[in-house]
Backbone and ligand atoms as CSV (ligand in chain L), in Angstrom:
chain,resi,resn,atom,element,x,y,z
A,1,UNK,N,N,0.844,-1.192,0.000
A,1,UNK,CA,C,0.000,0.000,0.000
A,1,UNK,C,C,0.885,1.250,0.000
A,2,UNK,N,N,0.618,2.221,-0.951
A,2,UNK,CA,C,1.420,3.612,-0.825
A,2,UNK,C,C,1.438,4.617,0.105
A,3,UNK,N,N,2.312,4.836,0.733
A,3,UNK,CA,C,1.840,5.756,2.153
A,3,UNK,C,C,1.039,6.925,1.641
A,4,UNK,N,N,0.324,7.332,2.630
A,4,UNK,CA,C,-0.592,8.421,2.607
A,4,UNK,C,C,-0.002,9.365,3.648
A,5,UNK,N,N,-0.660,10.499,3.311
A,5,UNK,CA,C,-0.246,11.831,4.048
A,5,UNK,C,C,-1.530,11.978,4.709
A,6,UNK,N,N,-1.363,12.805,6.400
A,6,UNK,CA,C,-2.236,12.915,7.225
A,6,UNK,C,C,-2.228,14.527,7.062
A,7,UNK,N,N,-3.058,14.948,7.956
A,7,UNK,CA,C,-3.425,16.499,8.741
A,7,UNK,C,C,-3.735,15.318,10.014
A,8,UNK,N,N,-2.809,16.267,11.104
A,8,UNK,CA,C,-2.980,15.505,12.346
A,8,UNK,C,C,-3.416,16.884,13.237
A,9,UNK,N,N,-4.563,16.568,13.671
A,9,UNK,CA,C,-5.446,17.632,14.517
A,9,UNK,C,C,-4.840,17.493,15.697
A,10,UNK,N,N,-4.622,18.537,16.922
A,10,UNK,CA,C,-4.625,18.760,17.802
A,10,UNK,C,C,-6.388,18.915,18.554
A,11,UNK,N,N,-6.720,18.393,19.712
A,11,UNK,CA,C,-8.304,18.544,20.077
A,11,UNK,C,C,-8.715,19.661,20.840
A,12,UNK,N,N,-8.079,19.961,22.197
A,12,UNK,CA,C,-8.718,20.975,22.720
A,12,UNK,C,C,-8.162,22.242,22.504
A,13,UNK,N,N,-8.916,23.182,21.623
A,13,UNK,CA,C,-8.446,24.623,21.358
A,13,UNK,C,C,-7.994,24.259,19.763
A,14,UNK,N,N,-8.513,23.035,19.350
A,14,UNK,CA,C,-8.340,23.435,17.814
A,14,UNK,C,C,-9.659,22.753,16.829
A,15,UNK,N,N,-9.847,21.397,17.574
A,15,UNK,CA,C,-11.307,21.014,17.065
A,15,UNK,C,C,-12.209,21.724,17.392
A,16,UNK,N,N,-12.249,21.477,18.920
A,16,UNK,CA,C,-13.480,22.203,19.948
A,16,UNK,C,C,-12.510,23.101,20.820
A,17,UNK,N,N,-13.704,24.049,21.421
A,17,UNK,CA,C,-13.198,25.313,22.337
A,17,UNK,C,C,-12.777,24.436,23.264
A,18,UNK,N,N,-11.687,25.016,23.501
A,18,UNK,CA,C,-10.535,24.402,25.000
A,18,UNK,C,C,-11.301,25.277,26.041
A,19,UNK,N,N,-11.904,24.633,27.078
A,19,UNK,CA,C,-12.624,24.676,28.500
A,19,UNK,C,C,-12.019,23.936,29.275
A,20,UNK,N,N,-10.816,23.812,29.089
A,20,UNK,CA,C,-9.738,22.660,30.091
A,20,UNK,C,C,-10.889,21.568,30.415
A,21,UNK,N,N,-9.779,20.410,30.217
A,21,UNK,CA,C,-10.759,19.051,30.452
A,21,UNK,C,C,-11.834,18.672,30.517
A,22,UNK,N,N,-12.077,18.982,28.833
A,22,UNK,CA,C,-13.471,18.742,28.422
A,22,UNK,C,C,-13.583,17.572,28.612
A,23,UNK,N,N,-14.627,17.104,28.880
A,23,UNK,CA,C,-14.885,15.240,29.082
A,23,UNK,C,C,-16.662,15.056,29.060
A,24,UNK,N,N,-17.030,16.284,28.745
A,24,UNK,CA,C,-18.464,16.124,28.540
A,24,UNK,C,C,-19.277,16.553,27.331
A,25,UNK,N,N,-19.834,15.499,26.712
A,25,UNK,CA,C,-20.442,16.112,25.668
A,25,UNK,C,C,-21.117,17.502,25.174
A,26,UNK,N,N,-21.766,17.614,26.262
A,26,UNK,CA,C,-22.400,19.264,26.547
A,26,UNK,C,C,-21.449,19.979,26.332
A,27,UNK,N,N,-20.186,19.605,26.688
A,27,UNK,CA,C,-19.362,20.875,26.720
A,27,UNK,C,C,-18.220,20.936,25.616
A,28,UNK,N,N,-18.915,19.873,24.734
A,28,UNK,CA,C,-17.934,19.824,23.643
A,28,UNK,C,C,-18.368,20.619,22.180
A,29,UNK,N,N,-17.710,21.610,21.767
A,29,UNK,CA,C,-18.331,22.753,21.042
A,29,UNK,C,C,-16.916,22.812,20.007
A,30,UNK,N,N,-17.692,22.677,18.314
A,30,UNK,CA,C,-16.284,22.909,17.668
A,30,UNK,C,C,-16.008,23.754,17.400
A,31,UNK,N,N,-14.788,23.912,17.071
A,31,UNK,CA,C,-14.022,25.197,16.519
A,31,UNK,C,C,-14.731,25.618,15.495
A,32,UNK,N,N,-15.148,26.944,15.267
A,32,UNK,CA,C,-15.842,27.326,14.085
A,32,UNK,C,C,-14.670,27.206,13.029
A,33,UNK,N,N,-15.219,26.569,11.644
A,33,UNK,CA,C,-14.132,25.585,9.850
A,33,UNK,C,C,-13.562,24.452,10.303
A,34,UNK,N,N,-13.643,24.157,11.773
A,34,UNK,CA,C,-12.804,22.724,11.683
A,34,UNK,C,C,-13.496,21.904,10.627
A,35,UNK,N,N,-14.432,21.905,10.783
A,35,UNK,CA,C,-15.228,20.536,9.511
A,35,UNK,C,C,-14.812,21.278,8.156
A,36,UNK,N,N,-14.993,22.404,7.925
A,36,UNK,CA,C,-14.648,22.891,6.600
A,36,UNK,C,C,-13.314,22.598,6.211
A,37,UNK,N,N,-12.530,22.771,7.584
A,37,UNK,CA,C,-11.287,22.879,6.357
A,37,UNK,C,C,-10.896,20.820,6.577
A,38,UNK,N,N,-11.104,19.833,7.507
A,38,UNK,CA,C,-11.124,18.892,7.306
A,38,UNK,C,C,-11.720,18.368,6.064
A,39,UNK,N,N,-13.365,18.325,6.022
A,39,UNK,CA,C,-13.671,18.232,4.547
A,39,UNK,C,C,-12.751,18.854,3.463
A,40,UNK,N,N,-12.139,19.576,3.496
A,40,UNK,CA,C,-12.010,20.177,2.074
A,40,UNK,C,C,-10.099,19.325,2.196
A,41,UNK,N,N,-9.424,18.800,3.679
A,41,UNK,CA,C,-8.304,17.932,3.518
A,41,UNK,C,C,-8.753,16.474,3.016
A,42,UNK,N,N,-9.940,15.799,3.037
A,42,UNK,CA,C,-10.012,14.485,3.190
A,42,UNK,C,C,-10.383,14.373,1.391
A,43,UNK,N,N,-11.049,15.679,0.899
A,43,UNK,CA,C,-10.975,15.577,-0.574
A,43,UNK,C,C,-9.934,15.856,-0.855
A,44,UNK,N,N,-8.929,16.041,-0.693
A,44,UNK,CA,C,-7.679,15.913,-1.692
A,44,UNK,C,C,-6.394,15.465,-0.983
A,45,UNK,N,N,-7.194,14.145,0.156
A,45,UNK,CA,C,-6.709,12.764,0.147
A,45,UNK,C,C,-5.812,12.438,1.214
A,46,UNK,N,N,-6.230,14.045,2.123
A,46,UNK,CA,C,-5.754,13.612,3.348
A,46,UNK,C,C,-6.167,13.019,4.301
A,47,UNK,N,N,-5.618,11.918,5.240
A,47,UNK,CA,C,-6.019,10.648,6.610
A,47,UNK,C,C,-6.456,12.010,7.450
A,48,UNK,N,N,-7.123,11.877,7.821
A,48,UNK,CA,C,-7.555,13.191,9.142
A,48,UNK,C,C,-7.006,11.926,10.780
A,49,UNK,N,N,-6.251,12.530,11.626
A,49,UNK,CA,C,-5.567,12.025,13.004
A,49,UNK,C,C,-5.864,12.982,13.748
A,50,UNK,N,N,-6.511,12.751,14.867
A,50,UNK,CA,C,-6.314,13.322,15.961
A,50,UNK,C,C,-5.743,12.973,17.127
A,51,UNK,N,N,-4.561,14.122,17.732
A,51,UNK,CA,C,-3.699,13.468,18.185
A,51,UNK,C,C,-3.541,14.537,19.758
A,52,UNK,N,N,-4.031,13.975,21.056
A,52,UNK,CA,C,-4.276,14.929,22.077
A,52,UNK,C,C,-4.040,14.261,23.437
A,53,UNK,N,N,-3.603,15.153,24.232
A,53,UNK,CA,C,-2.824,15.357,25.479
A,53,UNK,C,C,-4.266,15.150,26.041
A,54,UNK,N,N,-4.371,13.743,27.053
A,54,UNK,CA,C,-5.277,14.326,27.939
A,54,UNK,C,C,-4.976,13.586,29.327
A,55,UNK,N,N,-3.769,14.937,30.206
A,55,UNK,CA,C,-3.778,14.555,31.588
A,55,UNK,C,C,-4.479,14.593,32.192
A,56,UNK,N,N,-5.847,14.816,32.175
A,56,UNK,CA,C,-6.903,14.918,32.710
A,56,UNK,C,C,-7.172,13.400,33.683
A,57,UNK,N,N,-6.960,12.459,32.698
A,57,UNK,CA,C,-7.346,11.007,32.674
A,57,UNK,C,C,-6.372,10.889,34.334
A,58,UNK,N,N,-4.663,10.844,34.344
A,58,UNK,CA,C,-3.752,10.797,34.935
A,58,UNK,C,C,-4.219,11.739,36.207
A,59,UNK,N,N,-4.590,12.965,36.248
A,59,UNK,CA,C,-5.028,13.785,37.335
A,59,UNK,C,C,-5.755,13.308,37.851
A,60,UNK,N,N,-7.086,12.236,37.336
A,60,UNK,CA,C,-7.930,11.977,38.183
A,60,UNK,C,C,-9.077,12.777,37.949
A,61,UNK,N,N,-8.977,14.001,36.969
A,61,UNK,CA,C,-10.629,14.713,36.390
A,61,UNK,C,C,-11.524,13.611,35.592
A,62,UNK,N,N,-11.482,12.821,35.012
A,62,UNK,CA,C,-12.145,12.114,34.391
A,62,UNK,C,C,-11.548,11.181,34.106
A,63,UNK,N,N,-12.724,9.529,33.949
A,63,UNK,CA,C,-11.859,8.528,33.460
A,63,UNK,C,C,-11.493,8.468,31.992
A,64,UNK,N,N,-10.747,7.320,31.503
A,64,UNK,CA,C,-11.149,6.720,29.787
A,64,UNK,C,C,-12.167,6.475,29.668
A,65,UNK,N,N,-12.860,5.796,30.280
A,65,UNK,CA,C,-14.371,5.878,29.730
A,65,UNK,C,C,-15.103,7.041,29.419
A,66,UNK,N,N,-15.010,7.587,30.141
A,66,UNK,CA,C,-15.696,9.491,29.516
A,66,UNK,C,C,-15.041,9.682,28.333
A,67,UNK,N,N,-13.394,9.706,28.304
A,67,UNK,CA,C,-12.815,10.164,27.518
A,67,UNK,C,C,-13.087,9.405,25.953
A,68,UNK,N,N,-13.136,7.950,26.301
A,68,UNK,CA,C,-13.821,7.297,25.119
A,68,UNK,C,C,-15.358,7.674,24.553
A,69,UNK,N,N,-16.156,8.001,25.307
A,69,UNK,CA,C,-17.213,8.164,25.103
A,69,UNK,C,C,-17.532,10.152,24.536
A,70,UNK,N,N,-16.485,10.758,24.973
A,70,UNK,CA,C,-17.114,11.812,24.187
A,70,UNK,C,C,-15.612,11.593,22.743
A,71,UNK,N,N,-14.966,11.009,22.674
A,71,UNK,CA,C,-14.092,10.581,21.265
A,71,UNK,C,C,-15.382,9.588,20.308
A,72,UNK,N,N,-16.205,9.299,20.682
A,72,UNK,CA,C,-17.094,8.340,19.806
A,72,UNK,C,C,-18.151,9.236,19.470
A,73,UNK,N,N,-18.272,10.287,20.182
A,73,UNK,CA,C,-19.273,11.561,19.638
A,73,UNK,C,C,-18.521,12.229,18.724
A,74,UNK,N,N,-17.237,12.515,19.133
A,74,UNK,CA,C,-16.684,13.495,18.121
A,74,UNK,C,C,-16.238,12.719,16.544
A,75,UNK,N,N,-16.341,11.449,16.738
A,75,UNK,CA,C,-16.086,10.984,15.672
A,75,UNK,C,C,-17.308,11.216,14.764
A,76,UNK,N,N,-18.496,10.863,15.474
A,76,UNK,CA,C,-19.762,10.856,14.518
A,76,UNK,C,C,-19.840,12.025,13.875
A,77,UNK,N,N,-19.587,13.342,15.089
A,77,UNK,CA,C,-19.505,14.320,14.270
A,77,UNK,C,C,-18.832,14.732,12.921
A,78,UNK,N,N,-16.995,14.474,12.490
A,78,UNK,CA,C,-16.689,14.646,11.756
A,78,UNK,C,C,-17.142,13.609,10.757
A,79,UNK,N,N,-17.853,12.712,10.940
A,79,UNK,CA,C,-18.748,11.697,9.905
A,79,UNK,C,C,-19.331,12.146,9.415
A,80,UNK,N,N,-20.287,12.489,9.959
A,80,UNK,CA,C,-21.531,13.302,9.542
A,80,UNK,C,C,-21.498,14.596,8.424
A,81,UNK,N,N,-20.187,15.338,8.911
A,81,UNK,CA,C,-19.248,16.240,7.970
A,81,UNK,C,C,-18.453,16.412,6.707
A,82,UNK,N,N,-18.619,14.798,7.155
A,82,UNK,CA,C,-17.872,14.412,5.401
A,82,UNK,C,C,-16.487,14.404,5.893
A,83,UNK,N,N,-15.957,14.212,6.730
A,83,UNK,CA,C,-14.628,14.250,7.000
A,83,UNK,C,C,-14.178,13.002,8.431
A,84,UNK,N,N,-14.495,11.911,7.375
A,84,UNK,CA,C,-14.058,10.686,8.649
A,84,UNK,C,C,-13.268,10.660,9.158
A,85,UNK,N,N,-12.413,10.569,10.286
A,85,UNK,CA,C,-11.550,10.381,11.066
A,85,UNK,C,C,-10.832,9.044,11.049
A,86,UNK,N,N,-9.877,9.062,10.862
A,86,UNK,CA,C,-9.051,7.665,10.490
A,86,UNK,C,C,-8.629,7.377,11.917
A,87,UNK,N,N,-7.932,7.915,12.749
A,87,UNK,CA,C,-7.663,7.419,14.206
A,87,UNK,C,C,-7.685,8.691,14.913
A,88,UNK,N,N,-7.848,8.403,16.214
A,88,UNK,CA,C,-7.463,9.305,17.810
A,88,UNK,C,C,-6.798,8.815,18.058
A,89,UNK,N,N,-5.571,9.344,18.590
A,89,UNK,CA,C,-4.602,8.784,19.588
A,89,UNK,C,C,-4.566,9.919,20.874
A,90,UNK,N,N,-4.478,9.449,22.172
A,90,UNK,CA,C,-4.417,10.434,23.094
A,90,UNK,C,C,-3.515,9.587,24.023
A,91,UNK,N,N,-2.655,10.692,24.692
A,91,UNK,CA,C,-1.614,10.345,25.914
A,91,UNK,C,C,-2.853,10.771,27.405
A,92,UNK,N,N,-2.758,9.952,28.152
A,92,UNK,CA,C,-3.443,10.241,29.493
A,92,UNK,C,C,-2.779,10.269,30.493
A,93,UNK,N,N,-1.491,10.176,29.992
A,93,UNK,CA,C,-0.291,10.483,31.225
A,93,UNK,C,C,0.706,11.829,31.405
A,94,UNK,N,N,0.763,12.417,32.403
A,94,UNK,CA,C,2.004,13.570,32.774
A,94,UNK,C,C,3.297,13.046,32.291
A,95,UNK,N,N,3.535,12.569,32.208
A,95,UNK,CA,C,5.452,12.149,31.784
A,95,UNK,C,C,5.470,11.065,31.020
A,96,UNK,N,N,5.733,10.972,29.649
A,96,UNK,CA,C,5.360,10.059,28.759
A,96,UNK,C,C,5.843,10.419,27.614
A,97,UNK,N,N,6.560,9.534,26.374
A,97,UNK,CA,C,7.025,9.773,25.254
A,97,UNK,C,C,5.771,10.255,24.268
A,98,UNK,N,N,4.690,9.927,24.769
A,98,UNK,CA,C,3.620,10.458,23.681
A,98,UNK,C,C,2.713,11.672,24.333
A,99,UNK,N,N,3.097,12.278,25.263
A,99,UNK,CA,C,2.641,13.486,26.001
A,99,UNK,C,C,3.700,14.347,24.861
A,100,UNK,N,N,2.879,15.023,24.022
A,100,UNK,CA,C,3.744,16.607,23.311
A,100,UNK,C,C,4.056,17.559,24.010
A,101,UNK,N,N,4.849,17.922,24.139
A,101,UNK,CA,C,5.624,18.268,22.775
A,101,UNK,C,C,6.660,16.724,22.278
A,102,UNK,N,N,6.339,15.727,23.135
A,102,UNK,CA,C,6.628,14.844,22.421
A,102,UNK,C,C,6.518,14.189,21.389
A,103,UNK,N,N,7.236,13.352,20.392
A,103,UNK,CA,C,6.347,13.044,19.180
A,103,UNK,C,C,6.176,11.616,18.885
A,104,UNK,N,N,5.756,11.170,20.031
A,104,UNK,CA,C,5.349,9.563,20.221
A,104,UNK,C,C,3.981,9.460,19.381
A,105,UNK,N,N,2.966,9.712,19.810
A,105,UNK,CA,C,1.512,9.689,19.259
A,105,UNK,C,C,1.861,10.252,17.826
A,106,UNK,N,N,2.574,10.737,16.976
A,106,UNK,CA,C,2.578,11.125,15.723
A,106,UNK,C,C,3.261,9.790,14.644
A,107,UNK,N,N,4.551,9.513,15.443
A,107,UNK,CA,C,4.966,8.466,15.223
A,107,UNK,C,C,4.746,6.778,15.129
A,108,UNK,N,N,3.483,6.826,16.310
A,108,UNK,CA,C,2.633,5.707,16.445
A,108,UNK,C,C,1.984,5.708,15.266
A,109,UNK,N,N,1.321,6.837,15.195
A,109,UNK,CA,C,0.246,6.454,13.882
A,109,UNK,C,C,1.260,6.638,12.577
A,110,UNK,N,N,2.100,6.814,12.393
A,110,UNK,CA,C,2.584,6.551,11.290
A,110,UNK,C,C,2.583,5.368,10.895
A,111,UNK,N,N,3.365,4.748,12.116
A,111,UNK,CA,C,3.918,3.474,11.923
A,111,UNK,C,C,2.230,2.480,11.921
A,112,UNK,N,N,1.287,2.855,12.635
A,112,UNK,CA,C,-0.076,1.600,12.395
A,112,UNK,C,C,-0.378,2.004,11.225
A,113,UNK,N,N,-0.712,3.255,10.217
A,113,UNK,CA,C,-1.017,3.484,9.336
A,113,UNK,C,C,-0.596,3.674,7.853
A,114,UNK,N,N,0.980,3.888,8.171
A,114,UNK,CA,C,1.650,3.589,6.560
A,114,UNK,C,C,1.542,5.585,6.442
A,115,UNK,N,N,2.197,6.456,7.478
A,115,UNK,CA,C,1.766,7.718,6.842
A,115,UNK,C,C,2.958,8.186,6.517
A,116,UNK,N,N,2.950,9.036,5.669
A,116,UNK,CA,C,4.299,9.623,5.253
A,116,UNK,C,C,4.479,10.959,5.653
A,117,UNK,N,N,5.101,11.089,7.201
A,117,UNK,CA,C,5.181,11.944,7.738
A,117,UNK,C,C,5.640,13.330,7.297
A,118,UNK,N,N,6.522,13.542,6.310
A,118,UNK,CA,C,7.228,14.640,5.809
A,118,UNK,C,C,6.169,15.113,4.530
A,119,UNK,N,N,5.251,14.288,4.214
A,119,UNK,CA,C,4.521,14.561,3.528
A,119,UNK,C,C,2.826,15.122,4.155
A,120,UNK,N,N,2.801,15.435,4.990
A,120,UNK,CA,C,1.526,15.533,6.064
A,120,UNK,C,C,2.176,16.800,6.997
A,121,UNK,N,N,0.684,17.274,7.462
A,121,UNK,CA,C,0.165,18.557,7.844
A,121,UNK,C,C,0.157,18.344,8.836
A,122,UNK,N,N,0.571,19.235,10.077
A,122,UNK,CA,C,-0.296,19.590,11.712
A,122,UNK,C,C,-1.155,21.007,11.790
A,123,UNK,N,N,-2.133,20.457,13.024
A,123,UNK,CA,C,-2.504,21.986,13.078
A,123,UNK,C,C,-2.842,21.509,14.545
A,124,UNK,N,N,-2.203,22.648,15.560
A,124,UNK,CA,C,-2.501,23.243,17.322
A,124,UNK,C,C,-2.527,24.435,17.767
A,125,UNK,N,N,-3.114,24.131,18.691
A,125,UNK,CA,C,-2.902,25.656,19.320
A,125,UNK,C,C,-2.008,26.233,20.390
A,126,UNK,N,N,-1.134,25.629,20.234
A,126,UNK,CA,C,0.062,25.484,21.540
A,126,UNK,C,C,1.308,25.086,20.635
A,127,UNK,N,N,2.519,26.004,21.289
A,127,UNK,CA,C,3.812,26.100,20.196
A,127,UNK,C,C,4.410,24.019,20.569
A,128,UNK,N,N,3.415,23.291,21.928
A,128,UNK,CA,C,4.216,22.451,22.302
A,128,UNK,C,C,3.560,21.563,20.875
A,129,UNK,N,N,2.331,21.793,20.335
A,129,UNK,CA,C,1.909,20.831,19.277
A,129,UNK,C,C,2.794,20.779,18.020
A,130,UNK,N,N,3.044,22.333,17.739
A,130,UNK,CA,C,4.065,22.614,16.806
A,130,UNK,C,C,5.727,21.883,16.754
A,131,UNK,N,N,5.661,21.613,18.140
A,131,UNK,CA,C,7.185,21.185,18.598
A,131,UNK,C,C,6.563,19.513,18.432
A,132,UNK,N,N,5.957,19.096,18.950
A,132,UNK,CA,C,5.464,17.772,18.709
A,132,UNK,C,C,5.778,17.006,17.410
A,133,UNK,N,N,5.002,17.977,16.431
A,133,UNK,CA,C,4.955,17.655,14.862
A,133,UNK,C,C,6.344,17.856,14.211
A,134,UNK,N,N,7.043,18.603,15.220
A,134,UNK,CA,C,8.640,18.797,14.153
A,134,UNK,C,C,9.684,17.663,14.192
A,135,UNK,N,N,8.997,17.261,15.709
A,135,UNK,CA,C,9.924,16.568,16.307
A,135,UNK,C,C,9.689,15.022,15.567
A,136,UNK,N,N,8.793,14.516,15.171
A,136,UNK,CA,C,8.144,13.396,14.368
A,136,UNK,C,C,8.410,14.191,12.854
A,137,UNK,N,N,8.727,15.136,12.539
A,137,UNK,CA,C,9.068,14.710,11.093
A,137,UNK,C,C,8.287,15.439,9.963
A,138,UNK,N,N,6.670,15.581,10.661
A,138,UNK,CA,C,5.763,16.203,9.703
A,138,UNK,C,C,6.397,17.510,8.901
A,139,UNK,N,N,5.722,17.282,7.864
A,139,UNK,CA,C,6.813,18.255,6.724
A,139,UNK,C,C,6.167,19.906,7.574
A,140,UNK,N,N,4.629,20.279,7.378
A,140,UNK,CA,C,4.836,21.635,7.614
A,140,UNK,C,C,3.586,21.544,9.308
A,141,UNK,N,N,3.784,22.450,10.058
A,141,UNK,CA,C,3.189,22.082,11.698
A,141,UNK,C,C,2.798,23.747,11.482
A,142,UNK,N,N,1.049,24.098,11.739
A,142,UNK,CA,C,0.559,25.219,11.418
A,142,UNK,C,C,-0.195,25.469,13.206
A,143,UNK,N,N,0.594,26.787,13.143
A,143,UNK,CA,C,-0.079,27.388,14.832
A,143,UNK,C,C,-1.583,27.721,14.242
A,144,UNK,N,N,-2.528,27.289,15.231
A,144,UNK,CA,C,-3.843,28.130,15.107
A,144,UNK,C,C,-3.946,29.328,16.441
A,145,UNK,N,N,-3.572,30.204,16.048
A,145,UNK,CA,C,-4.114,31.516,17.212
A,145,UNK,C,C,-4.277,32.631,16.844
A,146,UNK,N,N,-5.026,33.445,16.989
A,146,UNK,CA,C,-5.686,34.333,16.051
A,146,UNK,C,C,-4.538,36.107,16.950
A,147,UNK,N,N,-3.972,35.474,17.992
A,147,UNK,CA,C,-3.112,36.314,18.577
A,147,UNK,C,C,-1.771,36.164,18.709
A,148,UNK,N,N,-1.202,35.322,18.100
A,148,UNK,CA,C,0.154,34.797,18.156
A,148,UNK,C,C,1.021,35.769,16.689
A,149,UNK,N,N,1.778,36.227,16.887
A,149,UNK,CA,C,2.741,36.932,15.568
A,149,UNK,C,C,3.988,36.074,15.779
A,150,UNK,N,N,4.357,34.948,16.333
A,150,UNK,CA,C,5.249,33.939,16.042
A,150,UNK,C,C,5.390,32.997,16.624
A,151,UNK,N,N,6.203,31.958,16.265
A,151,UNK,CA,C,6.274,30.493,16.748
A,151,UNK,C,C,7.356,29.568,16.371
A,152,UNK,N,N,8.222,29.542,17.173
A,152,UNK,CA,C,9.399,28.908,16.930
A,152,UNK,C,C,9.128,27.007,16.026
A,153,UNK,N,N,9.192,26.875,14.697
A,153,UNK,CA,C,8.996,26.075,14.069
A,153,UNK,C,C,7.831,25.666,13.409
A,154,UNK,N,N,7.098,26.813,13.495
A,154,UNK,CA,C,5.650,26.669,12.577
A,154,UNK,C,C,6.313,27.446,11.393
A,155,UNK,N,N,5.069,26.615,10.748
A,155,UNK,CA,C,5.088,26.903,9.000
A,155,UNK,C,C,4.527,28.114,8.691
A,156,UNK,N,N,3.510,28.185,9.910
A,156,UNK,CA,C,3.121,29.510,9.683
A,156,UNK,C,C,1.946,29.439,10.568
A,157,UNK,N,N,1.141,30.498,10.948
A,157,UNK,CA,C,-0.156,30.785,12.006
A,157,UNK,C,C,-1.074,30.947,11.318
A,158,UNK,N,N,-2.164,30.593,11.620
A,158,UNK,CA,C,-3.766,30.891,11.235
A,158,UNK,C,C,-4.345,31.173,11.871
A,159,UNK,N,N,-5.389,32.255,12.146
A,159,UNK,CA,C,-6.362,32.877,12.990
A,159,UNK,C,C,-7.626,31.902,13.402
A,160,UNK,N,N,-7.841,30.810,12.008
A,160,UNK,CA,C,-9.072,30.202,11.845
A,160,UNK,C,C,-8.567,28.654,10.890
A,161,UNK,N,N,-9.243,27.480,11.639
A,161,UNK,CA,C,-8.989,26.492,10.525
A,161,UNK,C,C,-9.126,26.611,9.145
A,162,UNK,N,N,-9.940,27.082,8.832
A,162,UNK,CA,C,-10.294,27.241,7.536
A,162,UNK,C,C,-9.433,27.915,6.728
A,163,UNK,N,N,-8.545,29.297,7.448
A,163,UNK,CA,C,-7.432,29.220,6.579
A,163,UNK,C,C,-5.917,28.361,6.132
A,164,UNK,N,N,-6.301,27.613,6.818
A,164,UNK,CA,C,-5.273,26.700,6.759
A,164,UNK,C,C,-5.534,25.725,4.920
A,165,UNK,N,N,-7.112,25.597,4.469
A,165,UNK,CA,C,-7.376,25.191,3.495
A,165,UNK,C,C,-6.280,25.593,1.979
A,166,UNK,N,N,-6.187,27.097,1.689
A,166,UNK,CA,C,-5.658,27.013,0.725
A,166,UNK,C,C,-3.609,27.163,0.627
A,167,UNK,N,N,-3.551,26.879,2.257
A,167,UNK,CA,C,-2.078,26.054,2.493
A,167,UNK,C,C,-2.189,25.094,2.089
A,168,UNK,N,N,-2.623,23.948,2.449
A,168,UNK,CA,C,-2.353,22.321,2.219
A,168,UNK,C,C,-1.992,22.064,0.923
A,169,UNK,N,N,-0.766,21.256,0.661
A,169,UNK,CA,C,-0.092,20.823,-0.970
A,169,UNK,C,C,-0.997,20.428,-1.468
L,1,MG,MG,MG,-4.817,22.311,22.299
């Protein structure tokens, strides 16, 4: 099989509004273009990954089971969108090779999925996601913050997912 190229999402503060340790459906609200600009990656053949930090699990705010259970909502959602989700990967631990800015969870799914990392997209909202994605290889790692004027190893910043659309190769 020929490797494929991802867009690997960051979740809280880039899918949905970051409310620190979201773990409840109610309180899971997306980023206004995440579906737009996903749809408009999965037509021209990008794996959509989401790939997210949640010490929450490790602190003791919520279990995996919550955490599984609002990841099986958010999946339907980007279904429903036209923009299926090929995997979640999430770290639930404080000190861990796949806690980012590490780039364990990027590297995992490479390796289960056949992705061709230098050929594939990030997008976070935290310079540690950016550092995450460099550190695994991904060719270009895009800050989302609509207040940031720089970022040590981004490709570049976006105010809004959706501009990230007429970046992607
Ligand atoms: Mg985030």
């Amino acid at each position: 099989m020929a490797e494929r190229r991802a867009l690997f999402l960051d979740r809280d503060g880039t899918v949905n509004i970051d409310r620190h340790y979201v773990h409840r459906i109610e309180d899971f609200e997306p980023v206004p273009g995440i579906f737009e600009l996903c749809a408009a990656a999965a037509a021209k053949g990008y794996a959509l990954v989401v790939v997210t930090n949640q010490s929450g699990i490790e602190r003791g705010y919520f279990t995996m089971e919550q955490y599984e259970a609002l990841t099986a909502h958010m999946r339907c959602l980007f279904a429903q969108h036209g923009a299926p989700l090929l995997d979640v990967l999430c770290c639930p631990f404080l000190n861990h090779p796949d806690r980012k800015p590490n780039p364990g969870m990027f590297l995992k799914a490479a390796g289960k999925w056949g992705i061709d990392l230098a050929a594939s997209v990030s997008l976070g909202d935290k310079p540690r996601d950016v550092a995450a994605g460099a550190a695994a290889g991904v060719g270009a790692n895009y800050l989302l913050d609509a207040e940031a004027t720089a970022c040590p190893g981004a490709a570049g910043i976006v105010a809004t997912p959706a501009q990230l659309i007429p970046l992607l190769p």
